[in-house]
DSSP file (Angstrom, degrees, kcal/mol; ACC not computed):
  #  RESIDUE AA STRUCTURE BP1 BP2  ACC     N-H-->O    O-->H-N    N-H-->O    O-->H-N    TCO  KAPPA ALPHA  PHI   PSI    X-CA   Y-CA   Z-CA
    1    1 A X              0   0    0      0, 0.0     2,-0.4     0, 0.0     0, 0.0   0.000 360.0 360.0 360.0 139.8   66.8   87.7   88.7
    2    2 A X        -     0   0    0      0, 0.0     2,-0.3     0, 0.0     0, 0.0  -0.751 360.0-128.9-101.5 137.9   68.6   90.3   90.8
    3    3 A X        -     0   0    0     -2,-0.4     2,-0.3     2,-0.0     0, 0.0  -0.662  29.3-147.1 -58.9 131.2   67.7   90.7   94.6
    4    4 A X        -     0   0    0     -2,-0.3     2,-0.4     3,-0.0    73,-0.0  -0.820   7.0-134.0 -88.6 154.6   66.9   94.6   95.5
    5    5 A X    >   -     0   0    0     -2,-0.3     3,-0.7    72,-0.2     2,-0.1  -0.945  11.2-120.0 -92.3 117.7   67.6   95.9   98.3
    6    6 A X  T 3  S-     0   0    0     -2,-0.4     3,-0.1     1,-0.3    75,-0.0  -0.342  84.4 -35.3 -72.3 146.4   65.4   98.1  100.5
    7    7 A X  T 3  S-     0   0    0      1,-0.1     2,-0.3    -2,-0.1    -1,-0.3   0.634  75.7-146.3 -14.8 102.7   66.8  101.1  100.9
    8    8 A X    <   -     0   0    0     -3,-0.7    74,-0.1    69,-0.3     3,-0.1  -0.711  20.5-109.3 -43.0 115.7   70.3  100.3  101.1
    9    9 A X        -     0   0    0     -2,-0.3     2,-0.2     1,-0.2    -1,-0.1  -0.294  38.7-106.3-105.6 138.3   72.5  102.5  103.5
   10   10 A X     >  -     0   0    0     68,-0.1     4,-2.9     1,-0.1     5,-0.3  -0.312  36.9-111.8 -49.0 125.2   75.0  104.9  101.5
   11   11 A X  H >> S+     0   0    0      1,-0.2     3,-2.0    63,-0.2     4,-0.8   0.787 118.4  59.7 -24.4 -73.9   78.6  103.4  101.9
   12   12 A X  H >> S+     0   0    0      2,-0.3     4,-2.3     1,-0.3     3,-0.6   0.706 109.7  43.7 -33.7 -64.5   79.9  106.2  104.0
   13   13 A X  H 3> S+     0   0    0     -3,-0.3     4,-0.6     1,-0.3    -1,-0.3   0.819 112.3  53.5 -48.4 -44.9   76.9  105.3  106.7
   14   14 A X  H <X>S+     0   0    0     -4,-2.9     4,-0.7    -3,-2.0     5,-0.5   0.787 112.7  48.2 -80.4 -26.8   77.7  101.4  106.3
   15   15 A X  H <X5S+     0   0    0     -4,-0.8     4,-0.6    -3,-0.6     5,-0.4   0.868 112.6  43.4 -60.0 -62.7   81.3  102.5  107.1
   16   16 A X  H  <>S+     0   0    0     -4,-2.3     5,-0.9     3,-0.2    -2,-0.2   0.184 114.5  48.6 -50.5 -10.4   80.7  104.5  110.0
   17   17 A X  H  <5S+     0   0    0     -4,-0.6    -1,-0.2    -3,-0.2    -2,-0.2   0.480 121.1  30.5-107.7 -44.1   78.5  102.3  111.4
   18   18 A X  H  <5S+     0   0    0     -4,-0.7     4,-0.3    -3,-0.2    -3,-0.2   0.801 132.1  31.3 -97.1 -73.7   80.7   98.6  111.1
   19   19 A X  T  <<S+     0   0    0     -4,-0.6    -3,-0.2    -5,-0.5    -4,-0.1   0.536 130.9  18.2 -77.6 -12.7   84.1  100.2  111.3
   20   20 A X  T > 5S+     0   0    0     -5,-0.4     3,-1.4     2,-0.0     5,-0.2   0.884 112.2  66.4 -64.5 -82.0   84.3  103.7  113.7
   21   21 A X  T 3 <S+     0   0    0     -5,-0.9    -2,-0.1     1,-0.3    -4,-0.1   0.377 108.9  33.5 -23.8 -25.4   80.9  103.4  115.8
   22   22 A X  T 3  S+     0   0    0     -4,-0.3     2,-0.5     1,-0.2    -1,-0.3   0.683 106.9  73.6-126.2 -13.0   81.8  100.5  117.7
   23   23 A X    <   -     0   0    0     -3,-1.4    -1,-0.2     3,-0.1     0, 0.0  -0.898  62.6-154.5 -98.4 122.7   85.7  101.0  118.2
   24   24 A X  S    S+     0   0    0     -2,-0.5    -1,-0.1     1,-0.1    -3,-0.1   0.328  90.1  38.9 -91.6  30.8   86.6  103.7  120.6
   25   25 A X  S    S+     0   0    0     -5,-0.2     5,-0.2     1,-0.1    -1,-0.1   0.600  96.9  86.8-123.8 -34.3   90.5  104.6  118.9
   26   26 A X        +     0   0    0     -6,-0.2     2,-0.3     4,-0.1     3,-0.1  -0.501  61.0 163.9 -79.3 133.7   89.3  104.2  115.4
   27   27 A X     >  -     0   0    0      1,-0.3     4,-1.5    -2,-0.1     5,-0.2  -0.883  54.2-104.2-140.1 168.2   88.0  107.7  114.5
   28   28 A X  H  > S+     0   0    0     -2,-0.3     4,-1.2     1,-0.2    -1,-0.3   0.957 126.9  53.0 -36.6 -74.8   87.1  109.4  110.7
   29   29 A X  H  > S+     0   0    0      2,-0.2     4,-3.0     1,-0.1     3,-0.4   0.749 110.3  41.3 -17.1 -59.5   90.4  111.3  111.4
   30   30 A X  H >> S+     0   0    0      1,-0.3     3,-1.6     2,-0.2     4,-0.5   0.940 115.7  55.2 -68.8 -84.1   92.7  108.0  112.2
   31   31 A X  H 3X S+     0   0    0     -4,-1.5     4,-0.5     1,-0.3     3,-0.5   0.548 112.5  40.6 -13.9 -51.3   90.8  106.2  109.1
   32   32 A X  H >X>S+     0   0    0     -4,-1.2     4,-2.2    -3,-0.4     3,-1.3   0.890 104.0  60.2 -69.2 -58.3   91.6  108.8  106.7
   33   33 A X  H <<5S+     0   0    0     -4,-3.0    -1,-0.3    -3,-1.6    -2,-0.2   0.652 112.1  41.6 -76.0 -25.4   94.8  109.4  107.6
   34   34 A X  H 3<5S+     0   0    0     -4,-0.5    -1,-0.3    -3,-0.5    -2,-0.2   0.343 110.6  61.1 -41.7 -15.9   95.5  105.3  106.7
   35   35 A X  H <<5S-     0   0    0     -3,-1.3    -2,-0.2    -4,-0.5    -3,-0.2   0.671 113.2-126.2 -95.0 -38.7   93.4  105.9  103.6
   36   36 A X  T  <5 +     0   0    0     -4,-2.2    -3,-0.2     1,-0.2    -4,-0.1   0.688  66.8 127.0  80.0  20.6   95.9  108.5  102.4
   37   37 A X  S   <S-     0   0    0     -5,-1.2     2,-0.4    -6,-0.1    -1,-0.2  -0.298  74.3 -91.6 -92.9 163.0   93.2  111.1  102.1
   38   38 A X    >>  -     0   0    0      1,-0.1     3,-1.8    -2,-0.1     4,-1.2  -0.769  33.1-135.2 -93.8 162.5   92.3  114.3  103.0
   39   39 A X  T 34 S+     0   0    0     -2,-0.4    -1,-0.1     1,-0.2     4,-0.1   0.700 112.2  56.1 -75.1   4.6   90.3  113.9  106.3
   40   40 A X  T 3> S+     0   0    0      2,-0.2     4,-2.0     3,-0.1    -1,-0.2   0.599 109.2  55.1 -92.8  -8.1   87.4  116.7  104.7
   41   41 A X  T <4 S+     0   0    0     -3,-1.8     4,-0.4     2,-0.2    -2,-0.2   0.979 107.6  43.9 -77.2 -62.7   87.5  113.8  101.6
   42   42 A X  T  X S+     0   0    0     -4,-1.2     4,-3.0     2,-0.2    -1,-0.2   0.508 112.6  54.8 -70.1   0.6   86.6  110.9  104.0
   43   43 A X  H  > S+     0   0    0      2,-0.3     4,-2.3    -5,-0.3     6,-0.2   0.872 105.5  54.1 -79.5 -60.6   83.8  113.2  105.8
   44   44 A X  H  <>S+     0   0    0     -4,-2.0     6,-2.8     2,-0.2     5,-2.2   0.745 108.2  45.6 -23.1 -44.2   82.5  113.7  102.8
   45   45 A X  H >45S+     0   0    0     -4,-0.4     3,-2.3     3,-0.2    -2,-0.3   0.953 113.3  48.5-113.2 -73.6   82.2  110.4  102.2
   46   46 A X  H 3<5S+     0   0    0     -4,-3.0    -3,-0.2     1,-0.2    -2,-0.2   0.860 110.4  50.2 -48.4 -48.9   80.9  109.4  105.6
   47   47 A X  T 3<5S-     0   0    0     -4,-2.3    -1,-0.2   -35,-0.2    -2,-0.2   0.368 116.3-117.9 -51.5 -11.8   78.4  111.8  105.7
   48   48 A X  T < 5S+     0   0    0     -3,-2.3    -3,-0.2    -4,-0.3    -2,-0.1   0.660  85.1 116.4  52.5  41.7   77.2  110.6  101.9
   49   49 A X  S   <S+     0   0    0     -5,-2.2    -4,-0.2    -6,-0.2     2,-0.1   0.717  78.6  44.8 -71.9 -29.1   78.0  113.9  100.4
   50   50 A X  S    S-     0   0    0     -6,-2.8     2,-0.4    -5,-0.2   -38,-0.1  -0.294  79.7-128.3-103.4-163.9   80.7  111.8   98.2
   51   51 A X        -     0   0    0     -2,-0.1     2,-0.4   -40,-0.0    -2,-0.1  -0.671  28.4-107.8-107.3 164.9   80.6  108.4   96.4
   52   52 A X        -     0   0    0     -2,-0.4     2,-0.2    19,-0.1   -41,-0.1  -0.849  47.2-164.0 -72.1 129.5   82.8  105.8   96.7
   53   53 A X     >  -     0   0    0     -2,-0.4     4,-3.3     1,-0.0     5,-0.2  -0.639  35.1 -98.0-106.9-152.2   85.0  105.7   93.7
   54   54 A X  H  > S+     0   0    0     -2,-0.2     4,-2.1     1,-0.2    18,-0.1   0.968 127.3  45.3 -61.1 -44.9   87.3  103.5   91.9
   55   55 A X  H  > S+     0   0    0      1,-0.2     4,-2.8     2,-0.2    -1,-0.2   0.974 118.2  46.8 -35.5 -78.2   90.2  105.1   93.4
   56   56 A X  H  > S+     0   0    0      1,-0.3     4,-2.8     2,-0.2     5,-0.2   0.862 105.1  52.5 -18.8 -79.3   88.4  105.1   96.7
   57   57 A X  H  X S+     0   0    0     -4,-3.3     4,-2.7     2,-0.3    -1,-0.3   0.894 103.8  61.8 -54.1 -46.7   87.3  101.8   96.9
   58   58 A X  H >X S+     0   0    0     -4,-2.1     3,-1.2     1,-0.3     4,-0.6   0.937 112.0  43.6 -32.4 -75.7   91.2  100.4   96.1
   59   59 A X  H >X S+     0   0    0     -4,-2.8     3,-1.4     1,-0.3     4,-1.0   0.743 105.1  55.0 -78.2 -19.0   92.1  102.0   99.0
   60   60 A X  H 3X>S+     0   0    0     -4,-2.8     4,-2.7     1,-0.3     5,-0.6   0.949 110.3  56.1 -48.6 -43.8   89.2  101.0  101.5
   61   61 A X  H <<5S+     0   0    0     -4,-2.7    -1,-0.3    -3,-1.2    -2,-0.2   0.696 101.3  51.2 -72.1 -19.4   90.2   97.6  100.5
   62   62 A X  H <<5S+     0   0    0     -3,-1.4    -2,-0.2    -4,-0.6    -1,-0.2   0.993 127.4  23.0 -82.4 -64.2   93.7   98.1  101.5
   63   63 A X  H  <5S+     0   0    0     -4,-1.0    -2,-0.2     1,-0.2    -3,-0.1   0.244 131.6  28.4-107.0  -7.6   92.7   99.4  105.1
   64   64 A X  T  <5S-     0   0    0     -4,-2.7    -3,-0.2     2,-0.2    -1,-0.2   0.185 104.1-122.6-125.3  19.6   89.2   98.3  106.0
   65   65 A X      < +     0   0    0     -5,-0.6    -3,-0.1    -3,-0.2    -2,-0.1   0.172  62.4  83.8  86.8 153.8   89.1   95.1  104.2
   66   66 A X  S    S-     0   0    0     -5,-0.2     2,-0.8    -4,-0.1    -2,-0.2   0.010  80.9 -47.7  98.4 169.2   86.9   93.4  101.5
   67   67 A X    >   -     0   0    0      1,-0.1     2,-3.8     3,-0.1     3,-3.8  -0.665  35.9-131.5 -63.8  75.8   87.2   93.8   97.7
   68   68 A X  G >> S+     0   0    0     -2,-0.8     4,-2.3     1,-0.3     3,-0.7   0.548 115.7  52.3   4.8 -33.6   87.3   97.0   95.7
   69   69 A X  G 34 S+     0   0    0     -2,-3.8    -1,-0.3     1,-0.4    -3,-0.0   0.425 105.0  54.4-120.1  -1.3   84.9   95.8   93.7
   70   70 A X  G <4 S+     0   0    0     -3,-3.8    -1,-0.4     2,-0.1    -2,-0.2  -0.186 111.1  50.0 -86.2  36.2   82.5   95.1   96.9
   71   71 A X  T X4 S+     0   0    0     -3,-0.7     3,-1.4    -4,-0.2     4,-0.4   0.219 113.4  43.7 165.3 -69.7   83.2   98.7   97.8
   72   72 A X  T 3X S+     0   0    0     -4,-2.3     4,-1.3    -5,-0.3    -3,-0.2   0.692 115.7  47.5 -73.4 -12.7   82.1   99.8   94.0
   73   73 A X  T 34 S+     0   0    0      1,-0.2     4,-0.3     2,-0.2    -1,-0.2   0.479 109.2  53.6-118.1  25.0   79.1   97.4   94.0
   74   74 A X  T <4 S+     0   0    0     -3,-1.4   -63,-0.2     2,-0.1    -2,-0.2   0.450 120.4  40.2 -80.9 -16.5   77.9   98.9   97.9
   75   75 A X  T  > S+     0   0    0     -4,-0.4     4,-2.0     3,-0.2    -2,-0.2   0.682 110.2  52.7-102.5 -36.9   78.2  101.9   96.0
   76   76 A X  H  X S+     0   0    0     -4,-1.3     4,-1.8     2,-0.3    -3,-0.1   0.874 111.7  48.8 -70.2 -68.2   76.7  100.7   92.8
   77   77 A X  H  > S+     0   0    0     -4,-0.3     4,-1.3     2,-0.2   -69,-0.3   0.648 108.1  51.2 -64.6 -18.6   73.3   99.3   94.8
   78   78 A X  H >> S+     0   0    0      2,-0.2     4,-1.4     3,-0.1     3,-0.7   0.965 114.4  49.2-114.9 -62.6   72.6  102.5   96.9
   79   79 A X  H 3X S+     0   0    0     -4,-2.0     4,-1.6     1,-0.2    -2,-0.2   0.579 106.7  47.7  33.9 -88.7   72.8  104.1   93.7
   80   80 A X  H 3X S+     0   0    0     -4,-1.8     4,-1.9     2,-0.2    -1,-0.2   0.793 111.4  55.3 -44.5 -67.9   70.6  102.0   91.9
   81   81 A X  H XX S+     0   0    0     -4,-1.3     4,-2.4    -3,-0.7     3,-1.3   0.999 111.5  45.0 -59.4 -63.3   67.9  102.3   95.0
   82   82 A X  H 3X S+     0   0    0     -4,-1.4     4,-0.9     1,-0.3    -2,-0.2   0.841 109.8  52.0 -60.6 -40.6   67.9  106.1   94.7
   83   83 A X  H 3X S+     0   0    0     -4,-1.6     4,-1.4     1,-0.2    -1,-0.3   0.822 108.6  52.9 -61.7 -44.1   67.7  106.2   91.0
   84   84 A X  H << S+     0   0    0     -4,-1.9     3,-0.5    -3,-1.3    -1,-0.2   0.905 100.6  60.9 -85.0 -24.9   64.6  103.9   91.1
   85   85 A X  H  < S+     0   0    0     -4,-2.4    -1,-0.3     1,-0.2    -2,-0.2   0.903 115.9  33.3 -58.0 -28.0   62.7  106.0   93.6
   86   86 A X  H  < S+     0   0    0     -4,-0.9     2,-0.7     1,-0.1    -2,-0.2   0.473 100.6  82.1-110.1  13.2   62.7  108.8   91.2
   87   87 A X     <  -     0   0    0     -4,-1.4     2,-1.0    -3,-0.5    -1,-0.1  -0.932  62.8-152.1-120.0 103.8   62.5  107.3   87.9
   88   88 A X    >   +     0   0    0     -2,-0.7     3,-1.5     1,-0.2     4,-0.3  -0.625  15.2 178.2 -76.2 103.0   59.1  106.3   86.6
   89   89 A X  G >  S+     0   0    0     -2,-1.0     3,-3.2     1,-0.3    -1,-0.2   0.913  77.3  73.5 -82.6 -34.9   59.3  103.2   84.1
   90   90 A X  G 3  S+     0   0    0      1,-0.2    -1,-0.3    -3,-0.1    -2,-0.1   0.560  95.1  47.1 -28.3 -29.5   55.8  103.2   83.8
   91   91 A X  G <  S+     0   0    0     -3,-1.5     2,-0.7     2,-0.0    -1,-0.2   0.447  97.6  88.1 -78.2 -20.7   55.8  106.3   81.7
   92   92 A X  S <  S-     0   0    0     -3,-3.2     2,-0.8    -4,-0.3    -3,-0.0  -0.588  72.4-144.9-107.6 138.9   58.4  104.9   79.7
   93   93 A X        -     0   0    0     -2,-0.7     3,-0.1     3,-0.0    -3,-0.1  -0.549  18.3-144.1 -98.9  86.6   57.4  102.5   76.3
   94   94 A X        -     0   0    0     -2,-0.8     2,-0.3     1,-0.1    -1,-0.0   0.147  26.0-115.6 -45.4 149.5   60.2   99.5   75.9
   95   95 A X        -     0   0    0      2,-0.0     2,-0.8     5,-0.0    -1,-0.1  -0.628  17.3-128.2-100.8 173.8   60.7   99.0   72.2
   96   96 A X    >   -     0   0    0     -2,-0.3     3,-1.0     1,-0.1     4,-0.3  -0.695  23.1-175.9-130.6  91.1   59.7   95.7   70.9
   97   97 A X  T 3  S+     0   0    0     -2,-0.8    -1,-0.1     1,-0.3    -2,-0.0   0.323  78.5  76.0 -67.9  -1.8   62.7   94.4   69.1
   98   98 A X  T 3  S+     0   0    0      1,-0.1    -1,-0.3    -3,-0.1    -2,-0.1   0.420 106.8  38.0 -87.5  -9.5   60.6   91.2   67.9
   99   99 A X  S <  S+     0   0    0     -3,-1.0     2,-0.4     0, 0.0    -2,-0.2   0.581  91.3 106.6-127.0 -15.7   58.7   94.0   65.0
  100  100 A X              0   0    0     -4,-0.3    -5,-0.0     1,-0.1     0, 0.0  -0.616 360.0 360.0 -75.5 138.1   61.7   96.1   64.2
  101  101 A X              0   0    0     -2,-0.4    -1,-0.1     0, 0.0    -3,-0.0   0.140 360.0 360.0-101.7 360.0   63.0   95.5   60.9
């Protein structure tokens, strides 16, 4: 069984939050410009206008740490959360593969 998470924070916010917000030289700009981005790309991206993608996440992992593929699955879960707020499964009728022929 998978843990959810209540509303998860959009990467961008979890980024801004752990690694800018509490250092006063590290700024979007300075990030970006290590990132190898343009700085209206990572703005995006803090702001949660963008996604993280694969691309993306490689490089966050080169310059703020942690795994690409913790990057894609911070990205993956706030996602996941938004999807389920608007998607009613109740409405929806699972097929019952135990009667299909």
């Amino acid at each position: 069984m998978t843990l959810q998470q209540h509303n998860p924070p959009h990467p961008g916010a979890l980024i801004q939050r752990t690694y800018i917000d509490p250092f006063k030289e590290v700024t979007g700009n300075k990030v970006a410009d290590r990132l190898g981005v343009a700085r209206s790309t990572f703005s995006r991206l803090l702001n949660g206008i963008s996604d993280v993608s694969p691309e993306m996440a490689v490089r966050l992992s080169g310059v703020l740490g942690g795994s690409a593929e913790s990057w894609l699955s911070l990205q993956d879960s706030y996602d996941l959360w938004k999807a389920r707020q608007i998607v009613d499964v109740k409405k929806l009728n699972p097929i019952d593969f135990s009667k299909v022929a």
